[in-house]
Backbone atoms as SQL, in Angstrom:
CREATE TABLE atoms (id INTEGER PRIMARY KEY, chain TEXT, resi INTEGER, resn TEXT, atom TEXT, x REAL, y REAL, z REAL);
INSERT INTO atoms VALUES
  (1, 'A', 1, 'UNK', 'N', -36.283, -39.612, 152.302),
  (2, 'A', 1, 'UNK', 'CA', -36.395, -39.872, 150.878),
  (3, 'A', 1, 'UNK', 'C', -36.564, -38.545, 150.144),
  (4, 'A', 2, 'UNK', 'N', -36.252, -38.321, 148.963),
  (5, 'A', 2, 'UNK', 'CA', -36.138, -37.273, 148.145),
  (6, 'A', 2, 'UNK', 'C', -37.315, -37.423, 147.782),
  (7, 'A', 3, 'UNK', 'N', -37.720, -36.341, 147.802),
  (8, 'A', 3, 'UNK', 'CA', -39.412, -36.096, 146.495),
  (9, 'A', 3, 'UNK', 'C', -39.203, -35.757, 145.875),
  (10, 'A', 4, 'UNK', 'N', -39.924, -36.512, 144.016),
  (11, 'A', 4, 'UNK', 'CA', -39.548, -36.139, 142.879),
  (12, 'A', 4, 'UNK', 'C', -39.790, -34.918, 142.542),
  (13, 'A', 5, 'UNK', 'N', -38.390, -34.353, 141.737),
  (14, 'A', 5, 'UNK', 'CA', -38.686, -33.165, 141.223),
  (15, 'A', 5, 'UNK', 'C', -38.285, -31.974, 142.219),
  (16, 'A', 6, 'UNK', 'N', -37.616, -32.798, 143.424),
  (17, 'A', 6, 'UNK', 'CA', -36.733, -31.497, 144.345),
  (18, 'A', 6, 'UNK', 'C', -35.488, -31.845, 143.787),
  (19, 'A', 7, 'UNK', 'N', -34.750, -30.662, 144.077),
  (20, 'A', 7, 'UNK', 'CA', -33.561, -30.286, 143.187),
  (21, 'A', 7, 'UNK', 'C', -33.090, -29.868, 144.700),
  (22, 'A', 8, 'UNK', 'N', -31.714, -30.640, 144.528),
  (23, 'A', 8, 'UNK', 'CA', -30.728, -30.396, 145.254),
  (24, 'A', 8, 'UNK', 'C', -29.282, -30.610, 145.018),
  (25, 'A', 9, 'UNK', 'N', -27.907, -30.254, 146.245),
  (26, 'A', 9, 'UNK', 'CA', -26.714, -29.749, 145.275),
  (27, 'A', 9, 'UNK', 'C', -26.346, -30.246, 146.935),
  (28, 'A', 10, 'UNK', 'N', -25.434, -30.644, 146.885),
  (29, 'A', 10, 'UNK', 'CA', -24.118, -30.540, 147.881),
  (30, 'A', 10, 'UNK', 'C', -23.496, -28.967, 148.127),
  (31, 'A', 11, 'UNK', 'N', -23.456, -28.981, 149.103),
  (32, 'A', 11, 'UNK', 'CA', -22.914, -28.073, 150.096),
  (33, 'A', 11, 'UNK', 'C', -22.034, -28.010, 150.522),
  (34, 'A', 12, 'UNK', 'N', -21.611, -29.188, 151.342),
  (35, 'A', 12, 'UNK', 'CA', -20.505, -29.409, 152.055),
  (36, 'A', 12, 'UNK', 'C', -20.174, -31.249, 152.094),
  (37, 'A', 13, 'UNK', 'N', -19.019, -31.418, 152.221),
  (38, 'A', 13, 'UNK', 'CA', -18.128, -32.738, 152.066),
  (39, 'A', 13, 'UNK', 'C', -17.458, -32.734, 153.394),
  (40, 'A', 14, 'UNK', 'N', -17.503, -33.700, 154.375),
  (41, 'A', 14, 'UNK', 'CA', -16.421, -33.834, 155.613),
  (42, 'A', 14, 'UNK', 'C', -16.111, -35.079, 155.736),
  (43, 'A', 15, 'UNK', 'N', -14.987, -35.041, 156.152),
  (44, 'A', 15, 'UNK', 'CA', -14.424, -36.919, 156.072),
  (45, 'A', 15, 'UNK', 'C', -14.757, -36.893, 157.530),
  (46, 'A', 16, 'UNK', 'N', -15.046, -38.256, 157.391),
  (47, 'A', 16, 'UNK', 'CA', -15.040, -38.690, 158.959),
  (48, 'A', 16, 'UNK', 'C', -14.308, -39.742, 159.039),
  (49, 'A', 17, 'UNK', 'N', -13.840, -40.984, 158.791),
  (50, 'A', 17, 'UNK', 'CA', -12.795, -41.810, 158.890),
  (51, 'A', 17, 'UNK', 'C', -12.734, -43.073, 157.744),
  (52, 'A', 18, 'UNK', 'N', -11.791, -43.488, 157.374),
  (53, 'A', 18, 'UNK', 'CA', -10.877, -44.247, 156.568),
  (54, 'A', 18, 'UNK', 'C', -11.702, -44.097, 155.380),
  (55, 'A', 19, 'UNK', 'N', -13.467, -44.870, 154.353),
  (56, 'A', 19, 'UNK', 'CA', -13.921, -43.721, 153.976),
  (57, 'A', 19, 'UNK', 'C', -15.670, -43.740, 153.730),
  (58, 'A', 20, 'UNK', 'N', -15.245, -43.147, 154.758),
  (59, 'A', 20, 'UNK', 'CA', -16.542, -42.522, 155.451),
  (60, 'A', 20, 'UNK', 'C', -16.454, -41.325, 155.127),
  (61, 'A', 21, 'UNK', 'N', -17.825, -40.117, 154.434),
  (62, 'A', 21, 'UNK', 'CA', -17.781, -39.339, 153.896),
  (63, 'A', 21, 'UNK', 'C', -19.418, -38.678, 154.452),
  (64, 'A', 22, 'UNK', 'N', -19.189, -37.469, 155.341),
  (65, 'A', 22, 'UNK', 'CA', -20.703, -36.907, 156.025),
  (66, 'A', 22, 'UNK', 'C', -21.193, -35.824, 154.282),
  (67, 'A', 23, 'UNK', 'N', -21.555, -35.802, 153.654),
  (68, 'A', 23, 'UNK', 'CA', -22.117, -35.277, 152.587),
  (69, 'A', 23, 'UNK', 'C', -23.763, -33.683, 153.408),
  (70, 'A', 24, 'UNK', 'N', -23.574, -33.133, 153.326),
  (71, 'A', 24, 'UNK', 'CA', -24.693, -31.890, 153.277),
  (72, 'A', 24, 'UNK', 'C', -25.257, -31.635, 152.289),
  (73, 'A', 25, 'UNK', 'N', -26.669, -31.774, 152.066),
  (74, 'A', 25, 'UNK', 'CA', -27.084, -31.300, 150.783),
  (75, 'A', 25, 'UNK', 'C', -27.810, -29.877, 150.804),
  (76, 'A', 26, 'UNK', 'N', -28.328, -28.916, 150.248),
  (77, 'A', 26, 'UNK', 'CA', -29.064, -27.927, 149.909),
  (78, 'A', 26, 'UNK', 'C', -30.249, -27.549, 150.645),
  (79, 'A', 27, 'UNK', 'N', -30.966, -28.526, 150.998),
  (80, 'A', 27, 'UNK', 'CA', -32.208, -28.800, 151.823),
  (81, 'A', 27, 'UNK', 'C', -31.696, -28.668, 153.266),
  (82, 'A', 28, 'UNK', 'N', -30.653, -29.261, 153.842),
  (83, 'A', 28, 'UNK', 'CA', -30.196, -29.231, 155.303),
  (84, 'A', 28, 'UNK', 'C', -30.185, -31.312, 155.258),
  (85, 'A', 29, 'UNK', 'N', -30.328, -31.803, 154.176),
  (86, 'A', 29, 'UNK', 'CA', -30.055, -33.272, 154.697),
  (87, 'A', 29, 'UNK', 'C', -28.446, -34.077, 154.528),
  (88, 'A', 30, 'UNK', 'N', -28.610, -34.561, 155.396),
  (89, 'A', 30, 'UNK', 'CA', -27.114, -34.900, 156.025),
  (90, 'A', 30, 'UNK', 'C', -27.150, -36.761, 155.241),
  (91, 'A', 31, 'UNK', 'N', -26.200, -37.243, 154.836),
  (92, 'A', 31, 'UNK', 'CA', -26.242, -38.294, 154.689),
  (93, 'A', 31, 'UNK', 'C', -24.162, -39.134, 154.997),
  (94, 'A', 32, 'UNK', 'N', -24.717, -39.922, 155.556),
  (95, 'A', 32, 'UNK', 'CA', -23.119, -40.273, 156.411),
  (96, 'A', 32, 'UNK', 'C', -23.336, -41.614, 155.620),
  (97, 'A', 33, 'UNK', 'N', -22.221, -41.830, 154.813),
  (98, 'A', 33, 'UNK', 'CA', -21.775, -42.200, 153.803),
  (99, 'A', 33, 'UNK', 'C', -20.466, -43.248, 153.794),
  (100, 'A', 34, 'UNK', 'N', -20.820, -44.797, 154.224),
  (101, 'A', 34, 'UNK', 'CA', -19.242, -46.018, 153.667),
  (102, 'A', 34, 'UNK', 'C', -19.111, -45.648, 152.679),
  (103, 'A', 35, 'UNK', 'N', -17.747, -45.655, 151.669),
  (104, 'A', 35, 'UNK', 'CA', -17.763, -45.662, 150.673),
  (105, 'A', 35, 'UNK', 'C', -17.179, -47.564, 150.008),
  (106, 'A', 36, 'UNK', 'N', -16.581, -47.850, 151.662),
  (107, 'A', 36, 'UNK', 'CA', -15.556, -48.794, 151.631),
  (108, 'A', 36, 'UNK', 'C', -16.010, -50.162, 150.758),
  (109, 'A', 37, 'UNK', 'N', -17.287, -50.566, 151.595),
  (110, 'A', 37, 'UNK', 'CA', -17.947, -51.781, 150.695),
  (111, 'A', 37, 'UNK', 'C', -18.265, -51.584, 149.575),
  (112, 'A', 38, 'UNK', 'N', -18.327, -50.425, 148.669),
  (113, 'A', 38, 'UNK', 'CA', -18.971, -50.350, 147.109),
  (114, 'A', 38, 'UNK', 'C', -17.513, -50.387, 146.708),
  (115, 'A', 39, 'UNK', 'N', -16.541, -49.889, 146.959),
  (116, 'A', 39, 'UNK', 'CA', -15.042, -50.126, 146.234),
  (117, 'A', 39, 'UNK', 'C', -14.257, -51.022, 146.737),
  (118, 'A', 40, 'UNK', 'N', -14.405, -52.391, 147.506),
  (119, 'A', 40, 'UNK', 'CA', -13.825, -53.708, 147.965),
  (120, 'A', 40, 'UNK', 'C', -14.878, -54.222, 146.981),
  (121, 'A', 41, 'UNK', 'N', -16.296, -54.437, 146.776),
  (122, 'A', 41, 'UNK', 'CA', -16.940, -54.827, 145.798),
  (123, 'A', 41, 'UNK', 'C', -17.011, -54.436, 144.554),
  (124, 'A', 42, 'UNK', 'N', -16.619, -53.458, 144.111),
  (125, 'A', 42, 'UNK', 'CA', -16.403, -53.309, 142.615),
  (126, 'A', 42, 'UNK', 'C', -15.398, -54.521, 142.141),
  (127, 'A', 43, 'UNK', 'N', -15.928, -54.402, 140.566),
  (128, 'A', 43, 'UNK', 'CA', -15.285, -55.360, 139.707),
  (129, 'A', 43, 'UNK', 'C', -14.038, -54.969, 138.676),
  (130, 'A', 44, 'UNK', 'N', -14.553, -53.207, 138.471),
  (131, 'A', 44, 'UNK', 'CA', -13.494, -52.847, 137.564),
  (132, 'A', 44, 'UNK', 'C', -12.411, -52.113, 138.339),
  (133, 'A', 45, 'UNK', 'N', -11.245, -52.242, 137.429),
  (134, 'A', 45, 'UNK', 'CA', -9.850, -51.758, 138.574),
  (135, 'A', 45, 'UNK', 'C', -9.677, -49.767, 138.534),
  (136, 'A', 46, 'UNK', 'N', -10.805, -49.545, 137.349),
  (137, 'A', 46, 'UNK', 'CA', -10.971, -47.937, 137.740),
  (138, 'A', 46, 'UNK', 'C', -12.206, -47.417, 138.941),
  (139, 'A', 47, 'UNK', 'N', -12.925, -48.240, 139.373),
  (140, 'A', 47, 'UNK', 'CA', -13.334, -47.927, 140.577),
  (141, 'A', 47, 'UNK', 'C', -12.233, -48.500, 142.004),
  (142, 'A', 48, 'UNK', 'N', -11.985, -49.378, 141.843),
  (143, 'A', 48, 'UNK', 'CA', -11.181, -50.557, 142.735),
  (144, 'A', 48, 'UNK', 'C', -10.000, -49.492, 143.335),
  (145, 'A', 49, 'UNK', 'N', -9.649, -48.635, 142.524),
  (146, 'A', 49, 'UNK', 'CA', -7.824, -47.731, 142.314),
  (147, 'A', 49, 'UNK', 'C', -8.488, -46.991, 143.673),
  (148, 'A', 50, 'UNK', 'N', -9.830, -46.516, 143.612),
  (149, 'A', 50, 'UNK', 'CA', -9.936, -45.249, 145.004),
  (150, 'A', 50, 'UNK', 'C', -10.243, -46.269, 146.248),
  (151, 'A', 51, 'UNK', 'N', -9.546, -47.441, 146.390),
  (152, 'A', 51, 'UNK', 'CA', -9.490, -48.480, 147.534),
  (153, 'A', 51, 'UNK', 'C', -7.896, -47.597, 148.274),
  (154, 'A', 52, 'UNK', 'N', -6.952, -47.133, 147.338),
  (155, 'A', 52, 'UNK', 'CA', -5.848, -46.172, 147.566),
  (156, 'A', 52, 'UNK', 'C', -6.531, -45.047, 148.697),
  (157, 'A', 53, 'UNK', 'N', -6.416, -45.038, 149.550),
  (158, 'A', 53, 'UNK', 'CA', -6.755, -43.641, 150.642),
  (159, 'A', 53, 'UNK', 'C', -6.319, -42.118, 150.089),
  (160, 'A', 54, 'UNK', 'N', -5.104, -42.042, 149.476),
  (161, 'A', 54, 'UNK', 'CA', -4.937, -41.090, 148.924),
  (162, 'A', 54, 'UNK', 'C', -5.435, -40.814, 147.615),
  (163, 'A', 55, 'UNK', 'N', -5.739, -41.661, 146.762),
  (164, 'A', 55, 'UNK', 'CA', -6.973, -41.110, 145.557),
  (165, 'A', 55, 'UNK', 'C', -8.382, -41.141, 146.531),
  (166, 'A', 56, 'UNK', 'N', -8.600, -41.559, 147.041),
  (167, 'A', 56, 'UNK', 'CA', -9.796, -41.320, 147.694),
  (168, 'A', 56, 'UNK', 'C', -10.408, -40.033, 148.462),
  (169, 'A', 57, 'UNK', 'N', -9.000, -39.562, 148.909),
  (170, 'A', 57, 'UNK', 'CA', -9.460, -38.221, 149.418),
  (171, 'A', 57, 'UNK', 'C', -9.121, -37.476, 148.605),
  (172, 'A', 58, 'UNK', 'N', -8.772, -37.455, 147.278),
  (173, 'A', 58, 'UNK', 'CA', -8.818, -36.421, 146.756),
  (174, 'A', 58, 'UNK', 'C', -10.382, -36.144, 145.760),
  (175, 'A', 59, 'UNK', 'N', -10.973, -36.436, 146.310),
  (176, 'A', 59, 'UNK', 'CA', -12.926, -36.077, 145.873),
  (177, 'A', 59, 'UNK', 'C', -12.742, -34.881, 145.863),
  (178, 'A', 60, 'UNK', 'N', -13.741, -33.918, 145.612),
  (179, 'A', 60, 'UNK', 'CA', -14.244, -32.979, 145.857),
  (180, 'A', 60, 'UNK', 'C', -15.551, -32.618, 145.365),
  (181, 'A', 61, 'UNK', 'N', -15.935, -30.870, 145.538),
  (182, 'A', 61, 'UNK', 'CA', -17.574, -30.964, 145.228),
  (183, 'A', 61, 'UNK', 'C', -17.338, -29.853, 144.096),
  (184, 'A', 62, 'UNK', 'N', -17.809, -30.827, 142.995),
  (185, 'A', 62, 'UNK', 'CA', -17.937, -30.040, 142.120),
  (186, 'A', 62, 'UNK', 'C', -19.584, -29.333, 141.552),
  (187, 'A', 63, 'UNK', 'N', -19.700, -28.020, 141.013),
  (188, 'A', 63, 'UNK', 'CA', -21.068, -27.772, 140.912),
  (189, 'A', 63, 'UNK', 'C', -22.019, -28.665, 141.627),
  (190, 'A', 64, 'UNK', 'N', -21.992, -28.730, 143.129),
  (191, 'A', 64, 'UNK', 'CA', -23.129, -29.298, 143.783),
  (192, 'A', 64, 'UNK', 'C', -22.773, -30.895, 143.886),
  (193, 'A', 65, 'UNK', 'N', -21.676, -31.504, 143.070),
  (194, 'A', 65, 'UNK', 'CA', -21.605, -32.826, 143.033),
  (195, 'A', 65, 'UNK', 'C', -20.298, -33.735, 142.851),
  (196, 'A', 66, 'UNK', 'N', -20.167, -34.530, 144.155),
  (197, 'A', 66, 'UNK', 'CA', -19.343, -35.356, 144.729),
  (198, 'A', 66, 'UNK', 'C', -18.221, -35.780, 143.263),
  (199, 'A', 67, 'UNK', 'N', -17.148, -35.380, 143.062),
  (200, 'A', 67, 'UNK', 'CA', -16.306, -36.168, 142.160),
  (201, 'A', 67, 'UNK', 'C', -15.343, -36.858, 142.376),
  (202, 'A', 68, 'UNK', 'N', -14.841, -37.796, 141.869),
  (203, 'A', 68, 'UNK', 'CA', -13.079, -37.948, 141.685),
  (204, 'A', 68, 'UNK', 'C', -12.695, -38.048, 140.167),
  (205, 'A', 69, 'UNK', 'N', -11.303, -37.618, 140.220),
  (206, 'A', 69, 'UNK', 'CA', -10.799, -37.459, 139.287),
  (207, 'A', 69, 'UNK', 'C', -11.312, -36.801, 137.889),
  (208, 'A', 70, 'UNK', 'N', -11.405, -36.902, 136.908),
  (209, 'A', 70, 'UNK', 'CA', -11.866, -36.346, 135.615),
  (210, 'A', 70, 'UNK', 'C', -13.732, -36.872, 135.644),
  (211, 'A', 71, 'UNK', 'N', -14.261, -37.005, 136.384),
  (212, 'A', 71, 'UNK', 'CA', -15.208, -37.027, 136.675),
  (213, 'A', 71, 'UNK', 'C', -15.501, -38.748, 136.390),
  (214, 'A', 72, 'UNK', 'N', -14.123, -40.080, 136.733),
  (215, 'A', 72, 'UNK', 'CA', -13.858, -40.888, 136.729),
  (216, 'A', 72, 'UNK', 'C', -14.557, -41.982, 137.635),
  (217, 'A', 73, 'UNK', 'N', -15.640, -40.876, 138.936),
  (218, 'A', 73, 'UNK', 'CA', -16.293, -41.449, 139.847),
  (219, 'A', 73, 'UNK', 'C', -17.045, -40.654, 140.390),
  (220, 'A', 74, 'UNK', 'N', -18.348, -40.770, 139.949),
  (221, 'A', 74, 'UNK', 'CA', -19.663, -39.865, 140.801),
  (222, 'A', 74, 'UNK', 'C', -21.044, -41.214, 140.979),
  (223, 'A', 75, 'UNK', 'N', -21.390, -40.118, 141.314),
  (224, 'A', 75, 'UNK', 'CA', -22.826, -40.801, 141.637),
  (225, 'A', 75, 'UNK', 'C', -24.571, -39.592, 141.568),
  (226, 'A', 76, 'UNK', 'N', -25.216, -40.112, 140.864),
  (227, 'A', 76, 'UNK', 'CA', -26.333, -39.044, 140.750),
  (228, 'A', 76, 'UNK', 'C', -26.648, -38.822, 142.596),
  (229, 'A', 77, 'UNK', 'N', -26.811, -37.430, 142.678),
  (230, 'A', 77, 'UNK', 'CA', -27.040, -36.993, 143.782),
  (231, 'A', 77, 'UNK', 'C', -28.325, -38.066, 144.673),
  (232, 'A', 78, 'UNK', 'N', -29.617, -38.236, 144.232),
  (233, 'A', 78, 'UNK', 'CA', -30.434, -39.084, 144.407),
  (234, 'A', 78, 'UNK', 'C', -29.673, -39.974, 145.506),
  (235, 'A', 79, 'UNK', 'N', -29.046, -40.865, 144.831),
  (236, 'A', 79, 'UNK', 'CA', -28.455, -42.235, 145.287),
  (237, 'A', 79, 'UNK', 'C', -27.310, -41.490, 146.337),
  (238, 'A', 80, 'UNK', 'N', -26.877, -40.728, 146.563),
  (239, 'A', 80, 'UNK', 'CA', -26.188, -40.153, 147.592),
  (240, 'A', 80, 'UNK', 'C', -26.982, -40.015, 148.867),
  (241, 'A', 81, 'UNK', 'N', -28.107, -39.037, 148.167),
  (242, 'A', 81, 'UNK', 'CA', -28.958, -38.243, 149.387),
  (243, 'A', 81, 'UNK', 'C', -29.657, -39.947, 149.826),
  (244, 'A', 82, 'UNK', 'N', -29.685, -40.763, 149.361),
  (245, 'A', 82, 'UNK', 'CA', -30.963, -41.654, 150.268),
  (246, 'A', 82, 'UNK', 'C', -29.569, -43.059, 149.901),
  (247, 'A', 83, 'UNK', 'N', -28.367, -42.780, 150.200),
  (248, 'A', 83, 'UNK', 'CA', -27.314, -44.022, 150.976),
  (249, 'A', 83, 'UNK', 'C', -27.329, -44.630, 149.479),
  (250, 'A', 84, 'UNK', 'N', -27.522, -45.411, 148.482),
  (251, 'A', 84, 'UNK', 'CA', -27.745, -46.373, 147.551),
  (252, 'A', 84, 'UNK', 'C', -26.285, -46.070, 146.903),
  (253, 'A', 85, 'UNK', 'N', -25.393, -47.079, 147.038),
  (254, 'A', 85, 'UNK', 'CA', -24.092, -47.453, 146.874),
  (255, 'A', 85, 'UNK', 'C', -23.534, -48.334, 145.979),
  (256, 'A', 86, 'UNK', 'N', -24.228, -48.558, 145.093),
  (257, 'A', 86, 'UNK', 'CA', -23.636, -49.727, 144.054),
  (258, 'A', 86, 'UNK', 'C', -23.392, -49.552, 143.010),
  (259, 'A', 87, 'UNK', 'N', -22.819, -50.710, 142.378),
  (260, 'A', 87, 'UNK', 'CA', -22.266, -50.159, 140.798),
  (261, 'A', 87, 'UNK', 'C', -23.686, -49.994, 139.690),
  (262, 'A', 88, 'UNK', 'N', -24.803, -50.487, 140.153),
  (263, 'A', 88, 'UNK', 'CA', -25.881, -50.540, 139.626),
  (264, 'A', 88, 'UNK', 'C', -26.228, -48.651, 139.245),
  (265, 'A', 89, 'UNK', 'N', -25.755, -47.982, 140.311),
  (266, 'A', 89, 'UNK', 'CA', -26.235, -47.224, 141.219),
  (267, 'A', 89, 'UNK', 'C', -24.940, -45.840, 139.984),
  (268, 'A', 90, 'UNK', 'N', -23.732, -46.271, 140.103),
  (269, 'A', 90, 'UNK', 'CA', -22.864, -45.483, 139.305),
  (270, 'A', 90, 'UNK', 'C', -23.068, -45.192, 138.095),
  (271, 'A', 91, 'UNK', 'N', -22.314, -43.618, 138.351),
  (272, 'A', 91, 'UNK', 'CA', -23.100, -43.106, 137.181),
  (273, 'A', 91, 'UNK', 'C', -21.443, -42.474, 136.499),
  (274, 'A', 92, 'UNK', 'N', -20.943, -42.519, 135.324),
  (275, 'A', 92, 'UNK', 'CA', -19.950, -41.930, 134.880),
  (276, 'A', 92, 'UNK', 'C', -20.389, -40.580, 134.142),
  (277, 'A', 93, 'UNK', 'N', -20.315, -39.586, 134.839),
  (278, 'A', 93, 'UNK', 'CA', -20.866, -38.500, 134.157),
  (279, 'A', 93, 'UNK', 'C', -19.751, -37.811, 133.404),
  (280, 'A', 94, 'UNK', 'N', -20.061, -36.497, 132.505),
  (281, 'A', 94, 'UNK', 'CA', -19.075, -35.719, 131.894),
  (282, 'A', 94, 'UNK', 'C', -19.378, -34.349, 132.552),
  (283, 'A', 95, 'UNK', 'N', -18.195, -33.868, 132.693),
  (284, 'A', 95, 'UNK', 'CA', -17.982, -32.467, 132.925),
  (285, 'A', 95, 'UNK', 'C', -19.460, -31.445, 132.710),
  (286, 'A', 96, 'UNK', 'N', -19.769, -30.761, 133.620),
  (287, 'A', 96, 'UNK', 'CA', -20.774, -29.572, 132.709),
  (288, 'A', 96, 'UNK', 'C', -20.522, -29.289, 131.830),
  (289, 'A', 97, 'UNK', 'N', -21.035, -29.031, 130.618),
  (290, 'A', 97, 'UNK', 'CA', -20.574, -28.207, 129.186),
  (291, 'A', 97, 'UNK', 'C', -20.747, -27.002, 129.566),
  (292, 'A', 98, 'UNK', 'N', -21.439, -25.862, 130.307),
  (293, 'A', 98, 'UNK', 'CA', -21.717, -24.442, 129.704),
  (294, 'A', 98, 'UNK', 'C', -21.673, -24.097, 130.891),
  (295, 'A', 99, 'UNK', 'N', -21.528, -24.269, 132.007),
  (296, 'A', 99, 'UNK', 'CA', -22.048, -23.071, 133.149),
  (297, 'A', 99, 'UNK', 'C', -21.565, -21.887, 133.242),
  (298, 'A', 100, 'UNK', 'N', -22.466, -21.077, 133.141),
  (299, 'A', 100, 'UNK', 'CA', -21.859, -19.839, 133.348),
  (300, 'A', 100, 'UNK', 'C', -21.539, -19.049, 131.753),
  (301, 'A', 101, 'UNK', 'N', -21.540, -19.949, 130.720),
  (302, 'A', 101, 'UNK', 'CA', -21.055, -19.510, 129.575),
  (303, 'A', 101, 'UNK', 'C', -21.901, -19.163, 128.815),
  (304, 'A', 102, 'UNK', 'N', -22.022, -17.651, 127.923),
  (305, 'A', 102, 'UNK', 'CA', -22.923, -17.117, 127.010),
  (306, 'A', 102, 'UNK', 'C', -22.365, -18.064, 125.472),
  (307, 'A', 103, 'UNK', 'N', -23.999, -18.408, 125.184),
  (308, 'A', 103, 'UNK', 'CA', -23.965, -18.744, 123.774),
  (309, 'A', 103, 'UNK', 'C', -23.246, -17.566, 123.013);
């Protein structure tokens, strides 16, 4: 379980099969990851679309955190690091605004 108020980031992303996803976080915790039952159970057809294997692997890690597409499918790190998979659970985030950028 995460303790509040630790801050952590993805590291590393490895597929392991159809989609199954081994996630590394910052700390050294490993979390091995279905993705399959939260997107056969979704309701809307913009989660439902990464049931496609090939939108599915195209995730990646952006600033520390799991994306697809225009940031069309994430999840707060939290609910990654400790398995919690549901649409309850989804989070539609937006792009960073500033990293790296001087006011």
């Amino acid at each position: 379980m995460l303790k509040p108020g630790t801050e952590v980031a993805i590291t590393d992303i490895t597929p392991l099969d159809d989609y199954r996803l081994r996630i590394r976080f910052s700390d050294g915790h490993i979390s091995d990851l279905d993705f399959e039952p939260f997107l056969r159970d979704a309701k809307h057809p913009d989660i439902r679309k990464y049931l496609n294997h090939k939108l599915f692997k195209s995730y990646r890690n952006e600033w520390g955190n799991l994306v697809w597409g225009d940031y069309e499918l994430c999840f707060p790190l939290e609910c990654l690091y400790e398995s919690l998979l549901t649409e309850r659970h989804l989070h539609a985030a937006e792009p960073p605004a500033s990293y790296g950028d001087a006011d």
